[in-house]
C-alpha positions in Angstrom: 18.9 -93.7 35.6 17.3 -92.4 32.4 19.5 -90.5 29.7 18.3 -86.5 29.8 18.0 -85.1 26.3 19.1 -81.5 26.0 20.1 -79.2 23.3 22.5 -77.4 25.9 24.5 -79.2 27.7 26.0 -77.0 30.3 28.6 -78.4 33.0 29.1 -81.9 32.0 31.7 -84.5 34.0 32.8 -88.3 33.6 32.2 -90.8 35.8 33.0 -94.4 36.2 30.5 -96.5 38.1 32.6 -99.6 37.3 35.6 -100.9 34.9 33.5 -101.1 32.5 31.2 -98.1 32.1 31.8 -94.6 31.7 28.6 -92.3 32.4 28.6 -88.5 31.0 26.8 -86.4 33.6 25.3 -83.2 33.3 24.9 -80.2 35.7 21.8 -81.6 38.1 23.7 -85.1 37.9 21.1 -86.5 35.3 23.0 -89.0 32.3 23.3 -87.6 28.8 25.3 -90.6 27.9 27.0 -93.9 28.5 29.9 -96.2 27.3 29.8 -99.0 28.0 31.6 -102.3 26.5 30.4 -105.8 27.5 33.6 -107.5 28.7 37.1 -105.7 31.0 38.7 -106.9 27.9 37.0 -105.6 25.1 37.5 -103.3 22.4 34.0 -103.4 21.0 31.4 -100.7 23.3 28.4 -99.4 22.7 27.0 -95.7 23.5 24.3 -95.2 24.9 22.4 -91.8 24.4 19.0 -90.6 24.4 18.3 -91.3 21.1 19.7 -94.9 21.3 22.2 -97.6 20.8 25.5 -96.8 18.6 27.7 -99.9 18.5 31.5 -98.7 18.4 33.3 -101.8 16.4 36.7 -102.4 14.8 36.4 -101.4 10.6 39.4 -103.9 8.4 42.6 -104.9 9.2 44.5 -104.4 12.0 42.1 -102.0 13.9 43.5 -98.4 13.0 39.5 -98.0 11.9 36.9 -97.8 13.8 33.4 -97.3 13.0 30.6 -96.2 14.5 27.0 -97.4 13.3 23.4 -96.2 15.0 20.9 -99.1 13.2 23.7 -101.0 11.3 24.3 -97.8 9.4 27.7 -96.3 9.6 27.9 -92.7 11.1 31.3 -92.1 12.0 34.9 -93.5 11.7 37.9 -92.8 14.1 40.8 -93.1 12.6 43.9 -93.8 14.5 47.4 -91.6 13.7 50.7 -92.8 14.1 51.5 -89.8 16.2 48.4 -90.4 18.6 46.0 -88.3 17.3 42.4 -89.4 16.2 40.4 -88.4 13.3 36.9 -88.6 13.6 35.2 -88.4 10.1 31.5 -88.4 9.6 30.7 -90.3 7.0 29.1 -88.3 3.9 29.9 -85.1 5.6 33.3 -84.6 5.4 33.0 -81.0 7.0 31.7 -82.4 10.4 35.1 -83.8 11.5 37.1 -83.6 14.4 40.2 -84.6 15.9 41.2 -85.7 18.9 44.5 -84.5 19.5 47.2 -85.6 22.4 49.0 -82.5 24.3 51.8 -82.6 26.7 55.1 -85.0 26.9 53.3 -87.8 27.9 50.2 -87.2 26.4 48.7 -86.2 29.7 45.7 -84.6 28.1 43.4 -85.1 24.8 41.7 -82.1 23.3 38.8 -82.8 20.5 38.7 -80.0 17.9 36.2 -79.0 15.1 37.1 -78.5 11.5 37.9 -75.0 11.9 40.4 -75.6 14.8 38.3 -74.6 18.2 39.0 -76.8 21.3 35.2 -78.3 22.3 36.7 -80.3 24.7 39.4 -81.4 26.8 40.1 -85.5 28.4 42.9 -85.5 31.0 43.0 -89.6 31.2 44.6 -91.1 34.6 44.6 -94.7 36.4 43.7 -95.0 39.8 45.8 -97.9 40.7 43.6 -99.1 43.5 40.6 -99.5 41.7 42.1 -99.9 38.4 40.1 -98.1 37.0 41.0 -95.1 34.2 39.4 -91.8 35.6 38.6 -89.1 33.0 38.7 -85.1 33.9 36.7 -83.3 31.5 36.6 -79.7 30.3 34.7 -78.0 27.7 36.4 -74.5 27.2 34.0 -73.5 24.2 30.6 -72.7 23.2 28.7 -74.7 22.6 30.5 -77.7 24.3 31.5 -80.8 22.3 28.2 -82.8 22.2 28.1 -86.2 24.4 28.5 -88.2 21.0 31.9 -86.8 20.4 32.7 -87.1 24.5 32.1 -90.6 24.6 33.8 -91.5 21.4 36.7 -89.5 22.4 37.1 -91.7 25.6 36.6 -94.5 23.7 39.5 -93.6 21.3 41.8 -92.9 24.6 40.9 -96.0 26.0 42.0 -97.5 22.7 45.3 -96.1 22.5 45.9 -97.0 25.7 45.1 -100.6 25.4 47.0 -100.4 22.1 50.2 -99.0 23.5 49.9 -101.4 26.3 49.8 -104.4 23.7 46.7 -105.8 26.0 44.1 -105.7 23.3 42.5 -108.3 21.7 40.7 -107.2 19.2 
């Protein structure tokens, strides 16, 4: 299916065609992204959008950076909290960054915010045990909606914690 390019990106919902691949679908069903990461057990992904390849990749030791490069040129860098949260920084333009933010006791749902505080988006992550596969519910409470970028690097960074607090990552 080829990825739709759109400045407005409407209804937008996640979908998980197999363990490994997460596609961000707009309205008319059309992809405005992908995740995907080569192996069930990798940490490494790439994201795939219109405009091409970004290779999502651990940054130093002990993985609580992550960078994300489009042409072997760093763009962004997620940066993991003790407390959960997620700090995505652009790199050069500190006043693009956003933070993805856990809510609820057990951090039931993510919310990515901008620099000024507005929700773009909201991830409620959960497993379906038969498939074993993690399902993502997205909402996007704002105008104009998180950009797929941010979407799919925000389930990356869930996916991450998760693997994280399950101690099943290899790095």
């Amino acid at each position: 299916m080829p990825l739709h390019r759109s400045s407005h990106f409407g209804a937008m919902e996640l979908h998980s065609p197999d363990k490994r691949t997460y596609q961000l679908l707009g309205e008319q069903g059309q992809e405005l992204g992908r995740l995907e990461y080569p192996k069930w057990y990798s940490m490494t992904a790439d994201i795939l959008l219109p405009e091409g390849v970004y290779q999502v990749r651990s940054e130093g030791t002990w993985g609580v950076s992550i960078g994300v490069r489009f042409n072997e040129v760093l763009i962004w860098k997620m940066k993991m909290a003790w407390n959960g949260d997620v700090l995505f920084q652009r790199e050069g333009d500190p006043d693009q960054s956003m933070l993805l933010k856990s809510r609820g006791f057990w951090r039931e749902r993510y919310v990515i915010t901008d620099q000024a505080g507005e929700e773009r988006a909201q991830l409620k992550p959960s497993m379906n045990w038969r498939s074993m596969r993690m399902k993502f519910d997205l909402d996007h409470p704002a105008e104009p909606p998180a950009e797929p970028l941010h979407i799919l690097m925000a389930v990356y960074a869930v996916n991450y914690l998760y693997a994280m607090s399950a101690g099943a990552v290899a790095v």
